[in-house]
Structures are given as C-alpha cells and as structure tokens.
Biopython code that builds the backbone (N, CA, C, O; Angstrom):
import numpy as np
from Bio.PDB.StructureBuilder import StructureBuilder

atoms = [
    (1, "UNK", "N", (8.765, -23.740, 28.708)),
    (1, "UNK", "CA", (9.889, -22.839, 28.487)),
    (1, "UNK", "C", (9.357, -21.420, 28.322)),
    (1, "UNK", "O", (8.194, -21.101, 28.072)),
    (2, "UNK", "N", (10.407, -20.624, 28.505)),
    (2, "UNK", "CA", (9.635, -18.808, 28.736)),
    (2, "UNK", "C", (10.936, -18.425, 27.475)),
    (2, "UNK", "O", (11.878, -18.965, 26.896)),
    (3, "UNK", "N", (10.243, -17.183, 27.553)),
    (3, "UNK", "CA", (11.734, -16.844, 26.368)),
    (3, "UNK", "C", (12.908, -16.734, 26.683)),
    (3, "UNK", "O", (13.726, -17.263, 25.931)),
    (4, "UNK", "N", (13.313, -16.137, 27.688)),
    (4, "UNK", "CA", (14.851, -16.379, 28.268)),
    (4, "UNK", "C", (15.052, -17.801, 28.065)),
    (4, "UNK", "O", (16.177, -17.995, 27.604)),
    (5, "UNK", "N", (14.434, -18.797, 28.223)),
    (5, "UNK", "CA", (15.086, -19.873, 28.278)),
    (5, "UNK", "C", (15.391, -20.628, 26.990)),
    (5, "UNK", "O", (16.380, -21.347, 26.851)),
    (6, "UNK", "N", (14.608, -20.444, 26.204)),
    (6, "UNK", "CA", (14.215, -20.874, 24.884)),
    (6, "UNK", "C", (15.786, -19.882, 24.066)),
    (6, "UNK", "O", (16.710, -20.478, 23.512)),
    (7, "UNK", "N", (15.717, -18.469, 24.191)),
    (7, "UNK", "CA", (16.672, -17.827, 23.855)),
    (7, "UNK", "C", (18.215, -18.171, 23.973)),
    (7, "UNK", "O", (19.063, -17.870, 23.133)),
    (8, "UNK", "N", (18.465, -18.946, 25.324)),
    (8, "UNK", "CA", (19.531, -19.470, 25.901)),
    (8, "UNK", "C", (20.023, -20.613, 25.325)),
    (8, "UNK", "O", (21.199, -20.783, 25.005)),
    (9, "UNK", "N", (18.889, -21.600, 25.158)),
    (9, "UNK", "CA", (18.938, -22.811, 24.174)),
    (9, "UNK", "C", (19.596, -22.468, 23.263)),
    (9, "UNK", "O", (20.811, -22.647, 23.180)),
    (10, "UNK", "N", (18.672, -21.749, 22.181)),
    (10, "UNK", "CA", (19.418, -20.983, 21.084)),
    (10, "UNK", "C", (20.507, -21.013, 20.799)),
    (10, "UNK", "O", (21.021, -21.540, 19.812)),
    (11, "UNK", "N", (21.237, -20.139, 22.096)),
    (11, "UNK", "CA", (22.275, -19.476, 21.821)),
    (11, "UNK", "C", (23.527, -20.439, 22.291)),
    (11, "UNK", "O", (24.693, -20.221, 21.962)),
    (12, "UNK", "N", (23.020, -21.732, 23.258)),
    (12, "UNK", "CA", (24.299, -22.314, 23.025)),
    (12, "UNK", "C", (24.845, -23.402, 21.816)),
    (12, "UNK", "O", (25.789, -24.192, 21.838)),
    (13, "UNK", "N", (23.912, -23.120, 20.835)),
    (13, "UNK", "CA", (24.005, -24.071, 19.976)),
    (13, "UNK", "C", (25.142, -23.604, 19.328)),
    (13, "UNK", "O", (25.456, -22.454, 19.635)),
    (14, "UNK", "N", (26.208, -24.464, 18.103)),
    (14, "UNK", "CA", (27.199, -23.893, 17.463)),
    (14, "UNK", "C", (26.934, -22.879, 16.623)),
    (14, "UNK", "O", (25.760, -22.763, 16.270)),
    (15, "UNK", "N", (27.682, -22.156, 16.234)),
    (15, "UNK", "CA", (28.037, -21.216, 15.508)),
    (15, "UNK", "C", (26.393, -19.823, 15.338)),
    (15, "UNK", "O", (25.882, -19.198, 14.409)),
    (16, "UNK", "N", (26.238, -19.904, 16.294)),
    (16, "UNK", "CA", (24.875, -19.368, 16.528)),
    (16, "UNK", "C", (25.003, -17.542, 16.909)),
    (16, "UNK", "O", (25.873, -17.107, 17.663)),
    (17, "UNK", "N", (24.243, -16.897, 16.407)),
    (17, "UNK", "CA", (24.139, -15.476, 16.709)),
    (17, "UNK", "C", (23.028, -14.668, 16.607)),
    (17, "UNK", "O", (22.359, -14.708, 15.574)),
    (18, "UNK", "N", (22.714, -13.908, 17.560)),
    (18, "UNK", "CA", (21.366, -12.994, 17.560)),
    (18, "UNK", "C", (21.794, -11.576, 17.384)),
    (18, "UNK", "O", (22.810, -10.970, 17.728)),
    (19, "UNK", "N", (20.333, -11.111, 16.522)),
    (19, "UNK", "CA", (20.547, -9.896, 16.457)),
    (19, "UNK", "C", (19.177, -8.986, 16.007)),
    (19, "UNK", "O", (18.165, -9.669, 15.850)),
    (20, "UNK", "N", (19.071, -7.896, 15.839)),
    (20, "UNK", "CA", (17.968, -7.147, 15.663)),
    (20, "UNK", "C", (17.558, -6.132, 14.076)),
    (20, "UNK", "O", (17.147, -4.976, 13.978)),
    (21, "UNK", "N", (17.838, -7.006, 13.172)),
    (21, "UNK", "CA", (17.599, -6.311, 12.014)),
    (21, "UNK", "C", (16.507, -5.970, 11.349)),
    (21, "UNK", "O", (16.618, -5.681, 10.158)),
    (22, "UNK", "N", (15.118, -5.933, 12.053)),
    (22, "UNK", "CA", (14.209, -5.517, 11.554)),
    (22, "UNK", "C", (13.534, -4.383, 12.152)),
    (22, "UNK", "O", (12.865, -3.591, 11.488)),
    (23, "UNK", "N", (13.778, -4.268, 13.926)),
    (23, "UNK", "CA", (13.274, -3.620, 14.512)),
    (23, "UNK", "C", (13.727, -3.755, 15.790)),
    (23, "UNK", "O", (14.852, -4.249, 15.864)),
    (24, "UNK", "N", (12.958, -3.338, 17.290)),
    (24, "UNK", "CA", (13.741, -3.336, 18.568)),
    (24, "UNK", "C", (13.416, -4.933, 19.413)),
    (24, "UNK", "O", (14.030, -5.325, 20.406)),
    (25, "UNK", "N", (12.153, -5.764, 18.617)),
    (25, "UNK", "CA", (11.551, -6.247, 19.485)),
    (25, "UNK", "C", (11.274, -7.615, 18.617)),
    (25, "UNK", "O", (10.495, -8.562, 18.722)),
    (26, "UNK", "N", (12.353, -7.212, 17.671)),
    (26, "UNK", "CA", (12.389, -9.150, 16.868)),
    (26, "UNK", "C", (13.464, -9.531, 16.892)),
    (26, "UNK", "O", (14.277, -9.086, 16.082)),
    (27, "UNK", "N", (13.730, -10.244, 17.595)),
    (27, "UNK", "CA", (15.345, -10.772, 17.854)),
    (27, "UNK", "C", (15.102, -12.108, 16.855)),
    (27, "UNK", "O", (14.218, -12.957, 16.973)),
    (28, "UNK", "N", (16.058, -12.038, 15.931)),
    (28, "UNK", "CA", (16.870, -12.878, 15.331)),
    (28, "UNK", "C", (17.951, -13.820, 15.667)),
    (28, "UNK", "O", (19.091, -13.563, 16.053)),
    (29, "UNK", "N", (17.328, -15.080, 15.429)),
    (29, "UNK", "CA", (18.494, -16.180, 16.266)),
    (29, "UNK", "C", (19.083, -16.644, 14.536)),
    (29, "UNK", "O", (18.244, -16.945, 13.688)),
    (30, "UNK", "N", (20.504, -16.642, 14.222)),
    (30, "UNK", "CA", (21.013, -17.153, 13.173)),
    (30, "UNK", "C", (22.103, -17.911, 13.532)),
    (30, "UNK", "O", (22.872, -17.670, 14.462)),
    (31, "UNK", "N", (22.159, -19.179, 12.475)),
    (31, "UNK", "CA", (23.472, -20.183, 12.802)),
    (31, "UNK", "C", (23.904, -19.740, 11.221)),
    (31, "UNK", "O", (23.187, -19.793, 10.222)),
    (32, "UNK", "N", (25.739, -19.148, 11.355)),
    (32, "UNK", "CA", (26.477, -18.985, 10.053)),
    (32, "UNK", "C", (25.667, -18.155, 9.205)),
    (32, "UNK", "O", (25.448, -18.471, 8.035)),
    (33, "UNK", "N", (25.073, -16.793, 9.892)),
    (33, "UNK", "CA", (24.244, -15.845, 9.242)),
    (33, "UNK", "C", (23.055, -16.410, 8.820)),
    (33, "UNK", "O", (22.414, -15.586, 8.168)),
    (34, "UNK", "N", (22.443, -17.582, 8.934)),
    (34, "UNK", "CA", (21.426, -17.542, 8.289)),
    (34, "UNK", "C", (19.812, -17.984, 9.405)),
    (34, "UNK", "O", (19.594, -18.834, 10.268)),
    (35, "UNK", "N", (19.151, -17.093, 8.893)),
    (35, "UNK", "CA", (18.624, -17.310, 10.164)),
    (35, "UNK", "C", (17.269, -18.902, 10.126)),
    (35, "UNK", "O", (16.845, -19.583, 9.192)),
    (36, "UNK", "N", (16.999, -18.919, 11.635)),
    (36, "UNK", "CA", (16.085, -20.617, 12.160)),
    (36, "UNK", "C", (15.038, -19.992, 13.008)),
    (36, "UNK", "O", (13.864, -20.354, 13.078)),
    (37, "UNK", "N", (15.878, -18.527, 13.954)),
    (37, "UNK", "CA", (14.319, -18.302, 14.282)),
    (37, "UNK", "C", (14.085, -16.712, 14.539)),
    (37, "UNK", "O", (14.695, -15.806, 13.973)),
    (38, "UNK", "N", (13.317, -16.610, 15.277)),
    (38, "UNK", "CA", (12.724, -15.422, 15.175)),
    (38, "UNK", "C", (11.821, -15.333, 16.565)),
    (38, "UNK", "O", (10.749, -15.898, 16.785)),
    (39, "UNK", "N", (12.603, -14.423, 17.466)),
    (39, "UNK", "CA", (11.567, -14.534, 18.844)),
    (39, "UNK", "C", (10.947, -12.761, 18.778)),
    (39, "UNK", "O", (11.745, -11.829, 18.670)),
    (40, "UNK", "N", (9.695, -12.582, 18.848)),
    (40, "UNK", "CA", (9.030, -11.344, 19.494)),
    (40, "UNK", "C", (9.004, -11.093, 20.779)),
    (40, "UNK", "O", (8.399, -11.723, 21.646)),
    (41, "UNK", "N", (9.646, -10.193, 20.891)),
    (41, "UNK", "CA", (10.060, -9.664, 22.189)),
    (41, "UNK", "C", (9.110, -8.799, 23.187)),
    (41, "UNK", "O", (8.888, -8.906, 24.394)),
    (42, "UNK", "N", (8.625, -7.868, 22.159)),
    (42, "UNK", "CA", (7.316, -7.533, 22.527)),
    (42, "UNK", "C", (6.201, -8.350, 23.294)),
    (42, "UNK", "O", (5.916, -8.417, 24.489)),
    (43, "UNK", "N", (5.650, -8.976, 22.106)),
    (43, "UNK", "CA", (4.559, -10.099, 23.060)),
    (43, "UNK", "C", (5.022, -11.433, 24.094)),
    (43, "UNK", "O", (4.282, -12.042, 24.866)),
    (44, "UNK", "N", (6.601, -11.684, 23.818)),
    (44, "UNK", "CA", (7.316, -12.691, 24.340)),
    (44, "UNK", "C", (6.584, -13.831, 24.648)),
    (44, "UNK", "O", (6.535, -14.184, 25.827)),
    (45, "UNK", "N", (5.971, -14.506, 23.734)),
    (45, "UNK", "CA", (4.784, -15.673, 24.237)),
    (45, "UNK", "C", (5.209, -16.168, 22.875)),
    (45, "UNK", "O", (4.210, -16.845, 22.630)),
    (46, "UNK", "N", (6.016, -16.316, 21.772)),
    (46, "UNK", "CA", (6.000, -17.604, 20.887)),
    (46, "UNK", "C", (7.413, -17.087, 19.888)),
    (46, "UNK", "O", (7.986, -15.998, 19.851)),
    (47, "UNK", "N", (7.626, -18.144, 19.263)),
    (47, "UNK", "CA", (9.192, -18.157, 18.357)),
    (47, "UNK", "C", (8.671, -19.116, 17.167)),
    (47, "UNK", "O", (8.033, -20.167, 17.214)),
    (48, "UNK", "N", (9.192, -18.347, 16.055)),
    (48, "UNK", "CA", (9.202, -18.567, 14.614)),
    (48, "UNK", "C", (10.076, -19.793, 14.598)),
    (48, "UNK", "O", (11.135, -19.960, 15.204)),
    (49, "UNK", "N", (9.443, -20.620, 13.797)),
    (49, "UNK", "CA", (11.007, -21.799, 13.506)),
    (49, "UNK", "C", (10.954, -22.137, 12.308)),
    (49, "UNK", "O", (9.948, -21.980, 11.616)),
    (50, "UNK", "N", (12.012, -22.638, 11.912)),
    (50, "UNK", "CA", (11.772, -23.316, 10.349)),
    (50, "UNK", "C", (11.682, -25.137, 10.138)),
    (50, "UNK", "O", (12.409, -26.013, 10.607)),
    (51, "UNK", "N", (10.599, -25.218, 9.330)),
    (51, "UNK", "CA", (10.358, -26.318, 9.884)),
    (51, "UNK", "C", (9.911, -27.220, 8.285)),
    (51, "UNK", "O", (9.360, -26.706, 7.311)),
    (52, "UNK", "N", (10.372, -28.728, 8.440)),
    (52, "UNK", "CA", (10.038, -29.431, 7.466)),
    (52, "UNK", "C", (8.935, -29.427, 6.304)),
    (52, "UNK", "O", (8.239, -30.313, 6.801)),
    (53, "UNK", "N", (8.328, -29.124, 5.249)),
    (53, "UNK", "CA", (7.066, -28.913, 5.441)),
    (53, "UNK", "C", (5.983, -29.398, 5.659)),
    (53, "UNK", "O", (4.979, -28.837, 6.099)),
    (54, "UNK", "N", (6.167, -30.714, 5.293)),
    (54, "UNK", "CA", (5.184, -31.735, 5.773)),
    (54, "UNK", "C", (5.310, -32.144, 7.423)),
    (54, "UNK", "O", (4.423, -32.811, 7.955)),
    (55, "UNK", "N", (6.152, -31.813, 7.953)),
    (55, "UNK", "CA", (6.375, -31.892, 9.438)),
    (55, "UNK", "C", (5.416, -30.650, 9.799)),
    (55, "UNK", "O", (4.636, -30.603, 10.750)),
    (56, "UNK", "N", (5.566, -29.995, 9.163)),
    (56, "UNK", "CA", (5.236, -28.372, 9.701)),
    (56, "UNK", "C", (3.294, -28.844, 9.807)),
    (56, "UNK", "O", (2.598, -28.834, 10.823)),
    (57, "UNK", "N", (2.766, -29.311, 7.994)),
    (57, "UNK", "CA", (1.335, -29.417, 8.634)),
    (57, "UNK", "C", (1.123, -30.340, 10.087)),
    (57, "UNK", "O", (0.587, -30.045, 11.155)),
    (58, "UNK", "N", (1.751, -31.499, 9.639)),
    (58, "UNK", "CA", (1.374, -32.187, 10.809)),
    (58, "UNK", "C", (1.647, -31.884, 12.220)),
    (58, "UNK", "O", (1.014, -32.570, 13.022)),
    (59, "UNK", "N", (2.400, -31.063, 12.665)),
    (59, "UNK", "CA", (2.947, -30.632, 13.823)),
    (59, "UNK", "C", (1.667, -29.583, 14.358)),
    (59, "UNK", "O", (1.325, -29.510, 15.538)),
    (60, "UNK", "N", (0.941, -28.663, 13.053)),
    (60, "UNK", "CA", (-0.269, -27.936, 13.550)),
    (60, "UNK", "C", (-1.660, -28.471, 13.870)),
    (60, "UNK", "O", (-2.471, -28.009, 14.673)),
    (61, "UNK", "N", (-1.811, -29.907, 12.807)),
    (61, "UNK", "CA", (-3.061, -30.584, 13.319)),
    (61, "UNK", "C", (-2.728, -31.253, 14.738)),
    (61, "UNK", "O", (-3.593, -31.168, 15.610)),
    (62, "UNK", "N", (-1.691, -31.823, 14.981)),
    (62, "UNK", "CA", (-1.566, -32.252, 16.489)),
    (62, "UNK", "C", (-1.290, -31.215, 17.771)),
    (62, "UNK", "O", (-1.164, -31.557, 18.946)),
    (63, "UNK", "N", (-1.246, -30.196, 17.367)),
    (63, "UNK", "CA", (-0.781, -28.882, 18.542)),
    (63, "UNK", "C", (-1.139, -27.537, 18.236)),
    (63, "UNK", "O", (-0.798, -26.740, 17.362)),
    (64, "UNK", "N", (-2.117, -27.504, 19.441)),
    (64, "UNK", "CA", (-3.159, -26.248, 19.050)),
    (64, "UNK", "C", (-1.570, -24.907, 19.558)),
    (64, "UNK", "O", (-1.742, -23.694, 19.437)),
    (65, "UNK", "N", (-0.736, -25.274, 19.877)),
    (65, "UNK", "CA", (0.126, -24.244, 20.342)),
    (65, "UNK", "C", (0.971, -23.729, 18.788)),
    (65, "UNK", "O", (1.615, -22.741, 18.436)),
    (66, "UNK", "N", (0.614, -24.786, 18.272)),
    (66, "UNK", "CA", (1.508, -24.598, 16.541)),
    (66, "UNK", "C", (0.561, -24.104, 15.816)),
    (66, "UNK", "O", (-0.592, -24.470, 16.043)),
    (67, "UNK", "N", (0.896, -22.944, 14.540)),
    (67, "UNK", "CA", (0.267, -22.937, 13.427)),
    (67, "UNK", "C", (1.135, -21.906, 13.090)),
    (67, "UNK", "O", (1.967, -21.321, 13.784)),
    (68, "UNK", "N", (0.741, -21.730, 11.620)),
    (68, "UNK", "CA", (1.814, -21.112, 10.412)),
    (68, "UNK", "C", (2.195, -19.482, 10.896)),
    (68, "UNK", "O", (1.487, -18.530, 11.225)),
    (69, "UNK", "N", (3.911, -19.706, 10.741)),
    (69, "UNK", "CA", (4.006, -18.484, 11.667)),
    (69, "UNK", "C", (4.183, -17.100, 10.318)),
    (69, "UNK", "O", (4.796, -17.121, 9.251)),
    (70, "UNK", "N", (3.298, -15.941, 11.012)),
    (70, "UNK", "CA", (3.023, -14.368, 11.015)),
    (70, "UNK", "C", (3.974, -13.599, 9.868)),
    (70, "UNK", "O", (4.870, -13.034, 10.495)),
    (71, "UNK", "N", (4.109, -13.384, 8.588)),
    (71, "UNK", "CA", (4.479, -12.544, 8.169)),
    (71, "UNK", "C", (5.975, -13.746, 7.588)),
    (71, "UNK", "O", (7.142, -13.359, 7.640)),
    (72, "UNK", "N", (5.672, -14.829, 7.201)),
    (72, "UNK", "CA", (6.776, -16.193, 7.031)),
    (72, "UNK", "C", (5.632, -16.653, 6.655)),
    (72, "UNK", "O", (4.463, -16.673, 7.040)),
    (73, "UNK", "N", (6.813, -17.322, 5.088)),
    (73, "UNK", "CA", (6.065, -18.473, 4.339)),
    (73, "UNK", "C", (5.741, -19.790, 5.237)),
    (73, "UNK", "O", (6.467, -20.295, 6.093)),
    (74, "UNK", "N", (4.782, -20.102, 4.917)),
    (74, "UNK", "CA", (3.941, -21.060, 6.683)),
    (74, "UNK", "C", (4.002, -22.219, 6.103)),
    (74, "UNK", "O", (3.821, -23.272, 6.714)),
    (75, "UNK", "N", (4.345, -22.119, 4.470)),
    (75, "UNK", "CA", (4.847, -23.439, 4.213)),
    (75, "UNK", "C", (6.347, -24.026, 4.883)),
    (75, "UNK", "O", (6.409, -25.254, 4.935)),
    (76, "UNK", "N", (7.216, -23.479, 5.253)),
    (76, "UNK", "CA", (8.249, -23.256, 5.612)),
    (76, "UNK", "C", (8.154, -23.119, 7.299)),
    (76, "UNK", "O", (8.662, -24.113, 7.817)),
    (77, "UNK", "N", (7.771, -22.401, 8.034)),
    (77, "UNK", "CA", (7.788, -21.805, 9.605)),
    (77, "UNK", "C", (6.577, -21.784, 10.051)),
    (77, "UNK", "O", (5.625, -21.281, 9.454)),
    (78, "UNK", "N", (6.532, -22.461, 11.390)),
    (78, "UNK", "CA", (5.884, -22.325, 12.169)),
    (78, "UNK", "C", (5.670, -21.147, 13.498)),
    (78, "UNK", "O", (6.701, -20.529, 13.766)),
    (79, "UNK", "N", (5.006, -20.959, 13.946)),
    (79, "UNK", "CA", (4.622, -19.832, 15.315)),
    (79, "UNK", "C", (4.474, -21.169, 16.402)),
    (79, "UNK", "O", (4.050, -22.232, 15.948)),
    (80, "UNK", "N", (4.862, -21.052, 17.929)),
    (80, "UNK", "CA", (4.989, -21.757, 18.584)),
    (80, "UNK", "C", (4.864, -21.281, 20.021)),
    (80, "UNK", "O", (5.728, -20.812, 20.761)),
    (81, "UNK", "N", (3.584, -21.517, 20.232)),
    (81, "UNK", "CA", (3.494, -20.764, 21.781)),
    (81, "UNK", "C", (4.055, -21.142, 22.733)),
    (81, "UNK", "O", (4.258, -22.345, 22.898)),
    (82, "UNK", "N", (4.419, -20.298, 23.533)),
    (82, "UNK", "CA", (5.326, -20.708, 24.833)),
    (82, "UNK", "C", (4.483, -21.332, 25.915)),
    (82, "UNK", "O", (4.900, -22.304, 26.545)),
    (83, "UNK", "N", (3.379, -20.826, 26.127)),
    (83, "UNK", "CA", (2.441, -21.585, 27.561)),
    (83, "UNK", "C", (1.460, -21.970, 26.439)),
    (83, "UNK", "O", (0.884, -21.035, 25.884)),
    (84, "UNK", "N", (1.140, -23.488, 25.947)),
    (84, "UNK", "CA", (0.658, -24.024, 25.365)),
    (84, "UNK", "C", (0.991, -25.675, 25.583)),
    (84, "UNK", "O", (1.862, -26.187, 26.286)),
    (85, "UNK", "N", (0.142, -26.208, 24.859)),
    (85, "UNK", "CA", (0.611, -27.708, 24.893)),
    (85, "UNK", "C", (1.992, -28.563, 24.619)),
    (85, "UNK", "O", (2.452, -29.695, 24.766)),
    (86, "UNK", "N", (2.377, -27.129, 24.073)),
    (86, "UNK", "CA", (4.242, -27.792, 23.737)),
    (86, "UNK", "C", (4.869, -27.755, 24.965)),
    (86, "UNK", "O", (5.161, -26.854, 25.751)),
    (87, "UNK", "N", (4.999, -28.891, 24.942)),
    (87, "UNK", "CA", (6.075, -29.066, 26.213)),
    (87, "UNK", "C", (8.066, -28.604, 25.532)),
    (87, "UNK", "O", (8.611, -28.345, 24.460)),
    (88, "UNK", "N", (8.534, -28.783, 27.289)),
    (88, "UNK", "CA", (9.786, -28.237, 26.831)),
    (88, "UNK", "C", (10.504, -29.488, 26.035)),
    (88, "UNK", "O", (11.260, -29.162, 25.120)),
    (89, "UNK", "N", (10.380, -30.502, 26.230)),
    (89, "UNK", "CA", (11.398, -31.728, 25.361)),
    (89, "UNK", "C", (11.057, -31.073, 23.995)),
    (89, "UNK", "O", (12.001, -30.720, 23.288)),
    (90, "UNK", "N", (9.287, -30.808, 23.401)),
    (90, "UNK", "CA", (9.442, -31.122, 22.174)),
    (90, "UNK", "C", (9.551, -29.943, 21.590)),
    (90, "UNK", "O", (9.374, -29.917, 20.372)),
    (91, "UNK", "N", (9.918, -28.471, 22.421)),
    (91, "UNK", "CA", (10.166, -27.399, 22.055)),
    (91, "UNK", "C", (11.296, -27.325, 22.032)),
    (91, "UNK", "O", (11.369, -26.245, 21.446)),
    (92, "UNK", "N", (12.224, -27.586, 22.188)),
    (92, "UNK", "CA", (13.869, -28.028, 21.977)),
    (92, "UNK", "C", (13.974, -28.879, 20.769)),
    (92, "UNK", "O", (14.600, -28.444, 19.802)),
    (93, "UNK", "N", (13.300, -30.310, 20.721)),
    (93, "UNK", "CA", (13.345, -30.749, 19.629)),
    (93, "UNK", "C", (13.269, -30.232, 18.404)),
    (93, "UNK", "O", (13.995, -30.512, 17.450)),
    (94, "UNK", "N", (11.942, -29.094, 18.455)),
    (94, "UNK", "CA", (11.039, -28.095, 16.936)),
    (94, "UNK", "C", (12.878, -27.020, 17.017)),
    (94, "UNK", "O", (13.475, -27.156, 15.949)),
    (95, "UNK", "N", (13.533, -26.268, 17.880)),
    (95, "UNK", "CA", (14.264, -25.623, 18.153)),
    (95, "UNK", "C", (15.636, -26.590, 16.908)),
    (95, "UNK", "O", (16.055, -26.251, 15.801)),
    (96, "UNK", "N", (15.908, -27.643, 17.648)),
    (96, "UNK", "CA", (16.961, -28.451, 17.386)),
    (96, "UNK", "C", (16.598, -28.643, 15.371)),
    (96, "UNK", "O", (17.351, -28.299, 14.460)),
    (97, "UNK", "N", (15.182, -29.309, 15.260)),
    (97, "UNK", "CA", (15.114, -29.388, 13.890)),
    (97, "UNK", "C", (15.201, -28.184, 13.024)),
    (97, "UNK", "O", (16.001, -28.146, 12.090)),
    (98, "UNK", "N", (14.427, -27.232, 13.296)),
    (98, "UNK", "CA", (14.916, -25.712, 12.531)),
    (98, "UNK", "C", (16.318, -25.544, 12.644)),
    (98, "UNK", "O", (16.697, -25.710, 11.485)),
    (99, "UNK", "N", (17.135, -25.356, 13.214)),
    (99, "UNK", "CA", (18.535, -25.298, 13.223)),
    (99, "UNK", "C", (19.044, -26.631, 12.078)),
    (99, "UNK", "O", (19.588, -26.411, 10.996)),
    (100, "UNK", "N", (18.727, -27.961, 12.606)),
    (100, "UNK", "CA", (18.858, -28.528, 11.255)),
    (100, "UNK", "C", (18.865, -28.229, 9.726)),
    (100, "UNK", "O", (19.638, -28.266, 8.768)),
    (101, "UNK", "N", (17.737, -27.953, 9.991)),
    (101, "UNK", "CA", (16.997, -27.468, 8.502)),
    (101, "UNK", "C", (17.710, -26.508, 7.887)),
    (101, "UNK", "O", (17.800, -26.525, 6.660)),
    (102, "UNK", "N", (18.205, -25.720, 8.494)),
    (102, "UNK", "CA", (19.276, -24.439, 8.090)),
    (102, "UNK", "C", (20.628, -24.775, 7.930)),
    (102, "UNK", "O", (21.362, -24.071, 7.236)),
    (103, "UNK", "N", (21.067, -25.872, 8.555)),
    (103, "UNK", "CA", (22.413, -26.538, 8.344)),
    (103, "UNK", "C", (22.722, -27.129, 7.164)),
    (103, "UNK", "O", (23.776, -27.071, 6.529)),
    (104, "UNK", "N", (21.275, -27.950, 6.820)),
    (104, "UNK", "CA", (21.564, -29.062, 5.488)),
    (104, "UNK", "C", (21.391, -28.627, 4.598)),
    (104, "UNK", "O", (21.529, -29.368, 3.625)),
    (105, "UNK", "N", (20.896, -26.865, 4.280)),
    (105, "UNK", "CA", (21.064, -26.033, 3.464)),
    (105, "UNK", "C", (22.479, -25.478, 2.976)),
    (105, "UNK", "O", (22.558, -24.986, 1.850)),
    (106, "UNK", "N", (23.594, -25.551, 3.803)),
    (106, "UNK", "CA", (24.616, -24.973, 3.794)),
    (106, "UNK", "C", (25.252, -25.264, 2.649)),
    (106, "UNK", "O", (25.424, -26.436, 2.311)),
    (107, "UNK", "N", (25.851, -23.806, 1.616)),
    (107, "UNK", "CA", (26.761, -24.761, 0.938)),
    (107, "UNK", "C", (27.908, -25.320, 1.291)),
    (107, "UNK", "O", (28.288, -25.199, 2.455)),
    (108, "UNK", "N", (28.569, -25.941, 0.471)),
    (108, "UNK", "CA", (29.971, -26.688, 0.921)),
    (108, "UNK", "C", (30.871, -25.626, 1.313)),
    (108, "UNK", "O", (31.903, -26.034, 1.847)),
    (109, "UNK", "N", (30.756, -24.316, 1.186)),
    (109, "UNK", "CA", (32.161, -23.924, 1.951)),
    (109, "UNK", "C", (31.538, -23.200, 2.850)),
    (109, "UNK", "O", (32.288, -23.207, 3.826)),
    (110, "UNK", "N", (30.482, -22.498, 3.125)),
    (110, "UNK", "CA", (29.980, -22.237, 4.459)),
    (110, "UNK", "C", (30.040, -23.824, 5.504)),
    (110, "UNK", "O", (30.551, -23.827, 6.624)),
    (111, "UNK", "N", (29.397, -25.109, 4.836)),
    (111, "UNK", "CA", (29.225, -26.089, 5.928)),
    (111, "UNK", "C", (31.113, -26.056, 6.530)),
    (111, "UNK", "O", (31.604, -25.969, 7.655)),
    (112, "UNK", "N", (31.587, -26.147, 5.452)),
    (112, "UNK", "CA", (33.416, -26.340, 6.039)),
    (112, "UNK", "C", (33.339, -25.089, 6.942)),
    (112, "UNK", "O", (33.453, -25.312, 8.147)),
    (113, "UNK", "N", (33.216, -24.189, 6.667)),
    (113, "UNK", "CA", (33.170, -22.962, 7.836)),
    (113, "UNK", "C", (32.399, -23.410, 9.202)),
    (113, "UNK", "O", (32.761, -22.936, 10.278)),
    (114, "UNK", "N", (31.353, -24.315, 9.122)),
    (114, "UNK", "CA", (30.764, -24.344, 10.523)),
    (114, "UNK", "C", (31.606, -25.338, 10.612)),
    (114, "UNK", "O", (32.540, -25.035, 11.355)),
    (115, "UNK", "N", (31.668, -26.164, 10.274)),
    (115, "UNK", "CA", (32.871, -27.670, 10.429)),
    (115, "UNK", "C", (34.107, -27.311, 11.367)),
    (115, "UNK", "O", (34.657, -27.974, 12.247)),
    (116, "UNK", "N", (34.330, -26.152, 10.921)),
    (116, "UNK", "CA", (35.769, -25.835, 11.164)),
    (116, "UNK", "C", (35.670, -24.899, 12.831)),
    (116, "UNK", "O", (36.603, -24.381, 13.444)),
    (117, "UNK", "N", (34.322, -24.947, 13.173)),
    (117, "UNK", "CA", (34.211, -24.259, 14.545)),
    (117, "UNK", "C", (34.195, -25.093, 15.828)),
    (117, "UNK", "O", (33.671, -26.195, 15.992)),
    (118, "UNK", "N", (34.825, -24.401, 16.637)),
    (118, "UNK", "CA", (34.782, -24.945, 17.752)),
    (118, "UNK", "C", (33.699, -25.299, 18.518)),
    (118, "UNK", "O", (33.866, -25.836, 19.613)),
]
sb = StructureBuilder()
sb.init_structure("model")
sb.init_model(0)
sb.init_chain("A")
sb.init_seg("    ")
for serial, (resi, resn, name, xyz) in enumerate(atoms, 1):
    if name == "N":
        sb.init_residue(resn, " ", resi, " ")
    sb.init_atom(name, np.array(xyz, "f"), 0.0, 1.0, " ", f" {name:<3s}", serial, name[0])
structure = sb.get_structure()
C-alpha cells in the first residue's frame, strides 16, 4: 500500500475525518474526533497507529517494518512502513485494529453518537 491508498482506507471507514492540526505535512486521520492515526506527508513512507500494547511489542519483534512510532507514546503506537514487509492484508488489519482501539474507548454517549451514524 502507498499513502493514497492507505489514506483512502482510512477514510472510508465510519464516522472518520482528516485534518491538519499540527502542521502542513501531518495529516490526521480521526474517528468521532479522536484520533488512530497519523500519516507524514512529507516523507510519505509510514503511518502512526494505535495499537494494543502487548500487540504493539510483538508486532515489532516479528516486523522489521514496525517499531515504536516518533514523537507517540510507543507504548501505545506504532510507525509502519509502507514498502516493507507489511503486506497490504495486514496493513489494513494494524489500520482496522487502531480504529478499534479508539472505538472501545468511547464513552457511552459519544459511542451512541457513532451508533447513530450512517
């Protein structure tokens, strides 16, 4: 996957929105304001995710394309190279679980707010 595509993923997920609040060249992917990832636009070669934490070590000893992502608690997020050993199934999957991870955080009347979307 390249970043357009990875970005696209993203964005058709529910209640999902990007945006640029730190600078010109960190796009922010958020579901119900809160954000899962974080693509550099600049170097366009890897995306921040949020990730289990014990998933998170093990996901870096098995994949030299993973390790603790840049300026993010790395207990929490991973960095995820785009031309690396991650293939696209399981870069959708890491994609799909960070979005998780941010969902089962929700409180009860934000989750009724995503509930309640089309």
């Amino acid at each position: 996957m390249n970043v357009e595509t990875v970005r696209e993923y993203c964005l058709n997920k529910k209640g999902v929105t990007e945006s640029f609040p730190f600078d010109d060249v960190s796009l922010v992917v958020k579901v119900m304001n809160k954000m899962f990832a974080l693509i550099d636009l600049e170097e366009a070669n890897h995306i921040a995710l949020k990730c289990d934490p014990e998933k998170a070590i093990e996901l870096r000893e098995h994949y030299s394309g993973i390790e603790g992502a840049y300026h993010f608690n790395k207990k929490y997020w991973n960095s995820v190279r785009f031309e690396s050993d991650v293939n696209d199934k399981l870069m959708k999957e890491l994609i799909d679980h960070s979005y998780d991870e941010v969902i089962k955080k929700f409180t009860k009347k934000l989750r009724a707010e995503y509930d309640a979307l089309p």
